[in-house]
Biopython code that builds the backbone (N, CA, C, O; Angstrom):
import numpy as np
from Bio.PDB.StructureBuilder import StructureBuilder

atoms = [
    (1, "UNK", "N", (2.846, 23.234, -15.462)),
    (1, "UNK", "CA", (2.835, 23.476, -16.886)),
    (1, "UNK", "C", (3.112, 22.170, -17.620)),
    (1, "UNK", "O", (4.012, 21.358, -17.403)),
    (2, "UNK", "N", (2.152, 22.142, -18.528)),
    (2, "UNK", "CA", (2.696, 20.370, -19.538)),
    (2, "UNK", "C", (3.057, 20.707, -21.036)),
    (2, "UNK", "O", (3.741, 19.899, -21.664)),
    (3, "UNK", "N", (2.583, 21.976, -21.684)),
    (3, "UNK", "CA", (3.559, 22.687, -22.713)),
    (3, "UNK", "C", (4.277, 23.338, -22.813)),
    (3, "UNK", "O", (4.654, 23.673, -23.936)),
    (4, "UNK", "N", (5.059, 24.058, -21.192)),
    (4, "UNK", "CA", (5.635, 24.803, -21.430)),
    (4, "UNK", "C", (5.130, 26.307, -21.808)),
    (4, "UNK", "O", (5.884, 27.202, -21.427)),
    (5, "UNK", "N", (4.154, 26.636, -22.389)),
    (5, "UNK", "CA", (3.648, 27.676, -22.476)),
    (5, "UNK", "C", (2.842, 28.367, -21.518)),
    (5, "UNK", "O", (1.986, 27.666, -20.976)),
    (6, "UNK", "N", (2.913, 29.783, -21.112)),
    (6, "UNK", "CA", (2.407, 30.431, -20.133)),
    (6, "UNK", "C", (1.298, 31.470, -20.214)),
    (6, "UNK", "O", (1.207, 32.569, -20.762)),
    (7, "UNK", "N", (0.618, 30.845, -19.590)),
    (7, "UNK", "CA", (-1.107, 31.527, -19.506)),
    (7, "UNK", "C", (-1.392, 31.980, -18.131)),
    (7, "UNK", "O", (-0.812, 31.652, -17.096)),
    (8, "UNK", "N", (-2.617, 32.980, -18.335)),
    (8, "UNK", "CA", (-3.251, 33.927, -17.618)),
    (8, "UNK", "C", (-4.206, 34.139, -17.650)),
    (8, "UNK", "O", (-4.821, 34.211, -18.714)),
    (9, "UNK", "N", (-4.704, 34.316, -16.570)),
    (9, "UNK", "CA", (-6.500, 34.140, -16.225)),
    (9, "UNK", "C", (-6.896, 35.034, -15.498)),
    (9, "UNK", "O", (-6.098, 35.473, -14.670)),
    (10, "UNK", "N", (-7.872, 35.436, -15.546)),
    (10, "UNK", "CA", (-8.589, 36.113, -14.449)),
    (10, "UNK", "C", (-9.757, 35.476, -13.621)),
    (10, "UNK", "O", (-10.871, 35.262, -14.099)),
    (11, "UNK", "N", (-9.360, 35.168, -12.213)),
    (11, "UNK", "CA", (-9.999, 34.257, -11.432)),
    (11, "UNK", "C", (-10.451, 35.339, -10.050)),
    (11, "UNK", "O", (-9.716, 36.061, -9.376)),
    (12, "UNK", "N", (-11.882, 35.124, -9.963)),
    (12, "UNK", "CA", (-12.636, 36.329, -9.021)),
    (12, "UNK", "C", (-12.473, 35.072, -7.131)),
    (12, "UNK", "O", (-13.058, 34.174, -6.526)),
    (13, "UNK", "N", (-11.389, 35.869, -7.063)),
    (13, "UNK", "CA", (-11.415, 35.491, -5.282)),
    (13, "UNK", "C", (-11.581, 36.795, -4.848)),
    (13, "UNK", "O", (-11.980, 37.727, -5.547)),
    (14, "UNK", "N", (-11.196, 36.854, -3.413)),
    (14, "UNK", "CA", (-11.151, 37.901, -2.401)),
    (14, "UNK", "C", (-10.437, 37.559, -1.336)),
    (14, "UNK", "O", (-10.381, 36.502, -0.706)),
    (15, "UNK", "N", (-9.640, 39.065, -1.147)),
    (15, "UNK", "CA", (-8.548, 39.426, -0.612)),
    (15, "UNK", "C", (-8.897, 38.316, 0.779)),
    (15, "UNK", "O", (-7.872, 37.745, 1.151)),
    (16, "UNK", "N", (-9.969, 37.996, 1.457)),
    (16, "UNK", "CA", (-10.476, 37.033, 2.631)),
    (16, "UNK", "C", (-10.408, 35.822, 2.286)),
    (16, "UNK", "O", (-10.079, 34.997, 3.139)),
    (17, "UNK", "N", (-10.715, 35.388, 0.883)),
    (17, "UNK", "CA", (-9.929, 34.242, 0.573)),
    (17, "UNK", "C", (-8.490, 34.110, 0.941)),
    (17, "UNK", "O", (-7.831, 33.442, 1.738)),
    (18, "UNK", "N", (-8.267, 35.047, 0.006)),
    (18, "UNK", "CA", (-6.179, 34.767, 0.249)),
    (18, "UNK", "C", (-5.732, 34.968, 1.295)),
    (18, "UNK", "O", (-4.532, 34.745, 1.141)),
    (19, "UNK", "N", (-5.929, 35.311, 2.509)),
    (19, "UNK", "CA", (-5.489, 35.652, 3.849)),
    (19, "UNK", "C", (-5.842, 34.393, 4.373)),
    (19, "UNK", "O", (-4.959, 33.776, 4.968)),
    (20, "UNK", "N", (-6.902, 33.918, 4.273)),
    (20, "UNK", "CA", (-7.736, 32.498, 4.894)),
    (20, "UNK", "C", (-6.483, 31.408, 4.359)),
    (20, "UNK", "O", (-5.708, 30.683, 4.983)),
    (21, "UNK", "N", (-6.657, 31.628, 3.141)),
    (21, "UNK", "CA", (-5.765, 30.295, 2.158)),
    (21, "UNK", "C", (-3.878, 30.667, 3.454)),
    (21, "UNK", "O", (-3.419, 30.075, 4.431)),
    (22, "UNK", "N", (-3.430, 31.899, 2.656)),
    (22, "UNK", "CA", (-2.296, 31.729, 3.518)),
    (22, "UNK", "C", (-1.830, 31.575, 5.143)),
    (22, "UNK", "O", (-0.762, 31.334, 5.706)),
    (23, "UNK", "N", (-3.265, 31.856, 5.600)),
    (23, "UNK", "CA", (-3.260, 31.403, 7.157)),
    (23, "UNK", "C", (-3.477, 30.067, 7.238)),
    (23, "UNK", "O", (-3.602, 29.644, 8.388)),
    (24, "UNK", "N", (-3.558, 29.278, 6.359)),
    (24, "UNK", "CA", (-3.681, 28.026, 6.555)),
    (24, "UNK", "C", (-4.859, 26.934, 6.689)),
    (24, "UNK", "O", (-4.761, 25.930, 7.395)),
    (25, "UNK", "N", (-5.949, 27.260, 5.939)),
    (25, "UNK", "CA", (-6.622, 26.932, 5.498)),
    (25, "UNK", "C", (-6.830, 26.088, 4.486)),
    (25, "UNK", "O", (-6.626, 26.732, 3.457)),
    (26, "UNK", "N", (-7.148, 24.910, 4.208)),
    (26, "UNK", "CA", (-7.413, 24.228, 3.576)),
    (26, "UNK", "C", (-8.139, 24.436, 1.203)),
    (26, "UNK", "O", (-9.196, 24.716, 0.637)),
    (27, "UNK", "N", (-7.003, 24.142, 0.862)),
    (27, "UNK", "CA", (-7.198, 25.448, -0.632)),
    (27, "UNK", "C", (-8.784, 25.035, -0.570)),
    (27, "UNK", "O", (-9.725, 25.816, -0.711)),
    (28, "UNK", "N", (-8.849, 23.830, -0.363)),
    (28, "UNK", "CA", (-10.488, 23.249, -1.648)),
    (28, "UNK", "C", (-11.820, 24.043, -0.758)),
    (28, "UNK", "O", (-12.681, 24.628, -1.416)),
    (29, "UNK", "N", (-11.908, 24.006, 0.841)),
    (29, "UNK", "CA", (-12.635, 25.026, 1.502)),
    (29, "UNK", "C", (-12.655, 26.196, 1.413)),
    (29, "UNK", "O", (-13.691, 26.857, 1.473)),
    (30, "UNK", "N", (-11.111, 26.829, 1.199)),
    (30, "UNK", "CA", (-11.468, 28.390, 1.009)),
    (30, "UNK", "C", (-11.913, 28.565, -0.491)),
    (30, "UNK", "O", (-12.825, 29.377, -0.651)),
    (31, "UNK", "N", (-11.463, 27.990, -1.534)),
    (31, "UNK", "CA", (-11.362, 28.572, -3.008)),
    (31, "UNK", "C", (-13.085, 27.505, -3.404)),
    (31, "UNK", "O", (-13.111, 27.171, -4.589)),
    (32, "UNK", "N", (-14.129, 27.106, -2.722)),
    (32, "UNK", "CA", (-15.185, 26.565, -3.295)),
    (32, "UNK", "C", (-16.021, 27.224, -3.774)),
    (32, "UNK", "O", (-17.204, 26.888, -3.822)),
    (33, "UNK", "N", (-15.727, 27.894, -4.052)),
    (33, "UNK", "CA", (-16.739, 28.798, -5.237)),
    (33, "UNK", "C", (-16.235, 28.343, -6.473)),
    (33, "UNK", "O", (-17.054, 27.910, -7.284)),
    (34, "UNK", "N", (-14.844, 28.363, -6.813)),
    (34, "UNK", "CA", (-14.225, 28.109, -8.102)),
    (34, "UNK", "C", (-14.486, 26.437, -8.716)),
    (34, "UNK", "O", (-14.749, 25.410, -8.091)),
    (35, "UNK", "N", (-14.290, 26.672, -10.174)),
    (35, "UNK", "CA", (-14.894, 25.640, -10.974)),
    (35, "UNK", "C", (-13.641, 24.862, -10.595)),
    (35, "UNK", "O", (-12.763, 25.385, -9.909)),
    (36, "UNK", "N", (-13.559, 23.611, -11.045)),
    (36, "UNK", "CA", (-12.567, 22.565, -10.897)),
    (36, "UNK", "C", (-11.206, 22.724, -12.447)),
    (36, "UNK", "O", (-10.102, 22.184, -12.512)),
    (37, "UNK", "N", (-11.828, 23.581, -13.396)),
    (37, "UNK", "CA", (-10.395, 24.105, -13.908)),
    (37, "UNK", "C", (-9.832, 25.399, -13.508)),
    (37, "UNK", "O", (-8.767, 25.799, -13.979)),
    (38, "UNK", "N", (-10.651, 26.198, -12.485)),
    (38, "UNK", "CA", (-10.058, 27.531, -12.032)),
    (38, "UNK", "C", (-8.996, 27.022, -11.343)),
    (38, "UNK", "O", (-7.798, 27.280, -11.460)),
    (39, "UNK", "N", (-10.034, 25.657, -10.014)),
    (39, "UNK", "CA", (-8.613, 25.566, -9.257)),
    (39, "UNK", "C", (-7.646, 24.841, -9.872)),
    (39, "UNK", "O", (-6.678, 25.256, -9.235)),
    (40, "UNK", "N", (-7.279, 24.197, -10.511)),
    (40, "UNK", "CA", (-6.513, 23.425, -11.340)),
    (40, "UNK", "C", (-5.523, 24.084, -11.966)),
    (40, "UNK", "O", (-4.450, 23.544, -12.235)),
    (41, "UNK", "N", (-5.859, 25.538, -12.300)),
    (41, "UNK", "CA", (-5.248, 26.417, -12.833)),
    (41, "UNK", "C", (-4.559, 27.198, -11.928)),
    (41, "UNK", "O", (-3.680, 27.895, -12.435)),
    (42, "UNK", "N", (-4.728, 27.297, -10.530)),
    (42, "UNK", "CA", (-4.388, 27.978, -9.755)),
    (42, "UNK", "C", (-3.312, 27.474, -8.845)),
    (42, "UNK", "O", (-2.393, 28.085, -8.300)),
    (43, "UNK", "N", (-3.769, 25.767, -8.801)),
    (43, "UNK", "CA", (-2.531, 24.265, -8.205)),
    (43, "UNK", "C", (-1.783, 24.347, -9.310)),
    (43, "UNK", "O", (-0.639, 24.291, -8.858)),
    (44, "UNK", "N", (-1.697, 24.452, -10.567)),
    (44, "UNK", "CA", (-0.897, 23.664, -11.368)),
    (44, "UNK", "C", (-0.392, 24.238, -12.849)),
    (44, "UNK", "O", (0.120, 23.579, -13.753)),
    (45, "UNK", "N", (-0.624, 25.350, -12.831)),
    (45, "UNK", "CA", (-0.612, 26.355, -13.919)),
    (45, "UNK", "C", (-0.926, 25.942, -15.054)),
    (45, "UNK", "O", (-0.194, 26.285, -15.982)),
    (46, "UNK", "N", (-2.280, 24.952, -15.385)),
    (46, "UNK", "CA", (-2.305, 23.875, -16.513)),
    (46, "UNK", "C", (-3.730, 24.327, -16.209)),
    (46, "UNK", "O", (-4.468, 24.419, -15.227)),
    (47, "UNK", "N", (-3.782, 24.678, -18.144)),
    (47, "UNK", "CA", (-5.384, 24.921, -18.763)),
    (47, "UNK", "C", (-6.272, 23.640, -18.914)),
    (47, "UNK", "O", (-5.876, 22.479, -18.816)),
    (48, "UNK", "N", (-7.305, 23.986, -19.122)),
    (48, "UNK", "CA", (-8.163, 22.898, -19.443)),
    (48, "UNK", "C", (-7.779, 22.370, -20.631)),
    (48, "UNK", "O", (-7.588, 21.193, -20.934)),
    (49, "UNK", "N", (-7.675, 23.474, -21.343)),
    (49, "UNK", "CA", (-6.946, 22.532, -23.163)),
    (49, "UNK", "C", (-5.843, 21.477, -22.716)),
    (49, "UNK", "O", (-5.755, 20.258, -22.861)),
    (50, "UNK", "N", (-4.989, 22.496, -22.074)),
    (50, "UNK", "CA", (-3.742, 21.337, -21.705)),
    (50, "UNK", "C", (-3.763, 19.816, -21.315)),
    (50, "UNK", "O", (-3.139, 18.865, -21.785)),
    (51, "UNK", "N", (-4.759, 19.905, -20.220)),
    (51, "UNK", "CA", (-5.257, 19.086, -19.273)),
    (51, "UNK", "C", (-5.906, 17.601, -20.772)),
    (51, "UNK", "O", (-5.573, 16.504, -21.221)),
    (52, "UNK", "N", (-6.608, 18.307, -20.878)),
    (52, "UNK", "CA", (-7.563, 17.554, -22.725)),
    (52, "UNK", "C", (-6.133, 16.789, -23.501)),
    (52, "UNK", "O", (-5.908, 15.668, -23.957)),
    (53, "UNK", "N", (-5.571, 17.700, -23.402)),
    (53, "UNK", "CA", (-4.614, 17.088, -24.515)),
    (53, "UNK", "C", (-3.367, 16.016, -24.553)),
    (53, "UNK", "O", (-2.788, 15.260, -25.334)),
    (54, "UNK", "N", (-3.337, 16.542, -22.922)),
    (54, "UNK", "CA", (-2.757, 15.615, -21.886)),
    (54, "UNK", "C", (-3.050, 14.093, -21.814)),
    (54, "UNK", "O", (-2.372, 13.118, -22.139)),
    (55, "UNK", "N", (-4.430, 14.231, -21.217)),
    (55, "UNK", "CA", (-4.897, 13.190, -20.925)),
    (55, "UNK", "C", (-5.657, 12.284, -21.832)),
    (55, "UNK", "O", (-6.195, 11.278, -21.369)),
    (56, "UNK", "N", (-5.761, 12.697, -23.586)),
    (56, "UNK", "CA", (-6.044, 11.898, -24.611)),
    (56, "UNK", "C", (-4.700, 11.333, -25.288)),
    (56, "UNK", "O", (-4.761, 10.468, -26.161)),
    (57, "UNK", "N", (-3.423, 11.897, -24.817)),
    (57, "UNK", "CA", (-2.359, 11.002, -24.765)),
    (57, "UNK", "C", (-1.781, 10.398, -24.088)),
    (57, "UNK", "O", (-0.708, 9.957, -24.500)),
    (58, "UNK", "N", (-2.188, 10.117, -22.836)),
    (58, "UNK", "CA", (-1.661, 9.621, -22.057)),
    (58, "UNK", "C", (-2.181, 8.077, -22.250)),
    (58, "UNK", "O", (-3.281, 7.795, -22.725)),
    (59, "UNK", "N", (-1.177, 7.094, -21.787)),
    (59, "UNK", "CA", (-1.772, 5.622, -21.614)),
    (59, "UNK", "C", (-3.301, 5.237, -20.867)),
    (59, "UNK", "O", (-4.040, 6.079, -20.356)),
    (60, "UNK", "N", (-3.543, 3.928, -20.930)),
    (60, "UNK", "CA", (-4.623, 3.827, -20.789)),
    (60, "UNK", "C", (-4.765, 3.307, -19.238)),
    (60, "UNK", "O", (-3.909, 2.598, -18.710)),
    (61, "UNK", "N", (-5.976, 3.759, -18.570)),
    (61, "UNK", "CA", (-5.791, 3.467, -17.177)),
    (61, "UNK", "C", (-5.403, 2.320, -16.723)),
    (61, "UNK", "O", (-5.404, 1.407, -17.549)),
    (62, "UNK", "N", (-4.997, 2.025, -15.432)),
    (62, "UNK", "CA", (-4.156, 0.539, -15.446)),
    (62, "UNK", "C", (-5.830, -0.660, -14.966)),
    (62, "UNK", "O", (-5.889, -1.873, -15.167)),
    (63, "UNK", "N", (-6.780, 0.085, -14.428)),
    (63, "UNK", "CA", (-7.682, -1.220, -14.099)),
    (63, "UNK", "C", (-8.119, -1.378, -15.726)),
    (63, "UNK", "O", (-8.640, -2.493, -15.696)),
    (64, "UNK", "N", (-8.206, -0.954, -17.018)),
    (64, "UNK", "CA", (-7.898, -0.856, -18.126)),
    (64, "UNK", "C", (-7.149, -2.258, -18.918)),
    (64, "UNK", "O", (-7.504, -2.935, -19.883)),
    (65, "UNK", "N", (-5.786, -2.326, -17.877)),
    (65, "UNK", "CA", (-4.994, -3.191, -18.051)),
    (65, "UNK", "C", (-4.857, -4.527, -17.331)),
    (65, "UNK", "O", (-4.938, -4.433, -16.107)),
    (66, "UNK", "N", (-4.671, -5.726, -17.811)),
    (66, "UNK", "CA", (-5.195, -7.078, -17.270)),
    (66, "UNK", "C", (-3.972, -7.085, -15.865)),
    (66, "UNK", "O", (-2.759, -7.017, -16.068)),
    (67, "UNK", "N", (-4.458, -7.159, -14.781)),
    (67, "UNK", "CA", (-3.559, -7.398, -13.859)),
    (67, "UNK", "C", (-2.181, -7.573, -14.294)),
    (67, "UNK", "O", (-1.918, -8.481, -15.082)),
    (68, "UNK", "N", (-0.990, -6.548, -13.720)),
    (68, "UNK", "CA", (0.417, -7.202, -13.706)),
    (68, "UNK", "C", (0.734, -7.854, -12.662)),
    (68, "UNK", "O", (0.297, -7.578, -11.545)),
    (69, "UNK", "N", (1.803, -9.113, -12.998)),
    (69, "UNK", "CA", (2.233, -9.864, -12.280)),
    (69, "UNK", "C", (3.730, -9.634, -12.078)),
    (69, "UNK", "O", (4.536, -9.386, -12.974)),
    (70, "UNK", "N", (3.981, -9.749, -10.799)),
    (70, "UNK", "CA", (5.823, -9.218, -10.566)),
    (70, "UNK", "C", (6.136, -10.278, -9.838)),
    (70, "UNK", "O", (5.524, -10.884, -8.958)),
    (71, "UNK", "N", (7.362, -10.443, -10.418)),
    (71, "UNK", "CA", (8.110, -11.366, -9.825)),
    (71, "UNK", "C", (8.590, -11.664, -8.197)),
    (71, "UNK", "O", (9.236, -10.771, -7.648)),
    (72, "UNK", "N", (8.350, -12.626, -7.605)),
    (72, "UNK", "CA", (8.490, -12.983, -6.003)),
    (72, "UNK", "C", (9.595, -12.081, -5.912)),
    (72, "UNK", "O", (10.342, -11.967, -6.883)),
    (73, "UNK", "N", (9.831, -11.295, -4.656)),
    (73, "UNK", "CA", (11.208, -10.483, -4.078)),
    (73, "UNK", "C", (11.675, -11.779, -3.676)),
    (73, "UNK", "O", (10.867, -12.652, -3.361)),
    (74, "UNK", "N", (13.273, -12.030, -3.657)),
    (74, "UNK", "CA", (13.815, -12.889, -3.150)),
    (74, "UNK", "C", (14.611, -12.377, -2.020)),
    (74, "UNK", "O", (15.278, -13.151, -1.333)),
]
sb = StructureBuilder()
sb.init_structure("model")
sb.init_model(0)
sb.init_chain("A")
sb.init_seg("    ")
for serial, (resi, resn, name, xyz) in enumerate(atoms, 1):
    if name == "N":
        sb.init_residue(resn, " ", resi, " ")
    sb.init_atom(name, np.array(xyz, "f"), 0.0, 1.0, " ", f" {name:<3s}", serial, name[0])
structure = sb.get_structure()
C-alpha cells in the first residue's frame, strides 16, 4: 500500500491456480494470464492510480543522474 487506502478487485484465477501458486510454483508462471497491474495488485496491494502517482513523484532515475562519486574507503 503507498496511500494507505484499501482497495478491492476482482481478479479471475482458478482454484488450480491457487493450489499450483501455494504448492510452490513460481507466481509469474502460474498467474500469466493476468495483466501486469492485476499482478501488481495481487504482490503489493497497490493500484495502478497509486503506482501513477507514485512514480510521477518520485525522483528522477539515477542513469538520469551524472555519475556519483564516493569517497575512497579508508
Amino acid at each position: 500500500m503507498l496511500t494507505g487506502d484499501v482497495h478491492s478487485k476482482n481478479i479471475n484465477v482458478t482454484r488450480d491456480q491457487l493450489n499450483r501458486y501455494e504448492g510452490g510454483e513460481l507466481f509469474k508462471d502460474v498467474f500469466n494470464n493476468l495483466t501486469p497491474s492485476e499482478r501488481d495488485f495481487i504482490m503489493a496491494g497497490v493500484t495502478s492510480d497509486e503506482w501513477d502517482t507514485a512514480l510521477k513523484n518520485s525522483p528522477p532515475n539515477l542513469t538520469d543522474i551524472q555519475k556519483l562519486e564516493w569517497p575512497d574507503a579508508e
